[in-house]
C-alpha atoms as one frame of an Amber mdcrd trajectory, in Angstrom:
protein
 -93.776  74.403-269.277 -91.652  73.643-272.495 -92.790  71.412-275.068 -90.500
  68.356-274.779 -91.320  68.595-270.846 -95.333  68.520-272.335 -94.918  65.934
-274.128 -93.382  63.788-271.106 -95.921  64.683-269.212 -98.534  63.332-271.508
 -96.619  60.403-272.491 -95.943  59.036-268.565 -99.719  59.736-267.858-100.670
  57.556-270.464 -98.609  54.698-270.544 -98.013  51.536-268.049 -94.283  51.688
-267.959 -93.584  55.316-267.293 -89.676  55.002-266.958 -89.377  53.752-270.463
 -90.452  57.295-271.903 -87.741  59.516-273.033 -87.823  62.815-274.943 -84.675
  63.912-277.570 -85.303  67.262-279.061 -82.818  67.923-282.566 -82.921  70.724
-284.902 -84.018  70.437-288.629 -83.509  73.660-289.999 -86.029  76.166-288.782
 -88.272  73.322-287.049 -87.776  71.987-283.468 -87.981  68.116-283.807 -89.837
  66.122-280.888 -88.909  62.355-281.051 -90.713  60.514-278.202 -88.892  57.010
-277.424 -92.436  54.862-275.546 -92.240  51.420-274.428 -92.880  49.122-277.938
 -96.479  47.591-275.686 -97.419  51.102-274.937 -97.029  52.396-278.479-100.507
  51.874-278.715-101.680  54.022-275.968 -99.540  56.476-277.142-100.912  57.011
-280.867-104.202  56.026-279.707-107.248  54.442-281.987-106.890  56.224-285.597
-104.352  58.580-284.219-106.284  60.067-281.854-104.361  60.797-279.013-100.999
  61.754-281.090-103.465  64.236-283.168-104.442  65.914-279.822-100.420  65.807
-278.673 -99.925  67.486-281.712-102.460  70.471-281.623-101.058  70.706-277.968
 -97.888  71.351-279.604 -99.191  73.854-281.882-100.860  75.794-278.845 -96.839
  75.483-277.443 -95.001  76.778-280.629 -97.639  79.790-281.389 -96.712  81.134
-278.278 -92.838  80.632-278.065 -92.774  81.834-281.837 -91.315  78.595-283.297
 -92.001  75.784-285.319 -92.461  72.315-283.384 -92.960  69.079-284.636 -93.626
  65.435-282.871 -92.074  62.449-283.894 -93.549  59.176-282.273 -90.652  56.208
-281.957
């Protein structure tokens, strides 16, 4: 599994309205940009209380890039 198709996954399991997530992947420079588009009433679920659940998207995403030998970041929108 790629990491923009992980972080759909994760993103429709959490939230209510699962057709409103959407995934763009740019370039900036060496890093792989991640911008995940939620629902604005599902933001919430999404980042989770303190950051929780985007912290634990994020070390997912680490786990991703160490193997594929790239730098990944994740952009909530």
């Amino acid at each position: 599994m790629s990491a923009p198709e992980l972080v759909e996954y994760v993103a429709r399991s959490l939230v209510d309205d699962p057709d409103a997530v959407s995934v763009e992947v740019t370039q900036d420079g060496p890093t792989t940009v991640i911008e995940l588009h939620v629902a604005e009433e599902d933001m919430g679920k999404v980042i989770g209380r303190n950051g929780s659940v985007a912290k634990a998207m994020r070390t997912l995403l680490k786990v991703v890039a160490i193997r594929q030998g790239e730098d990944i970041s994740l952009e909530i929108v």
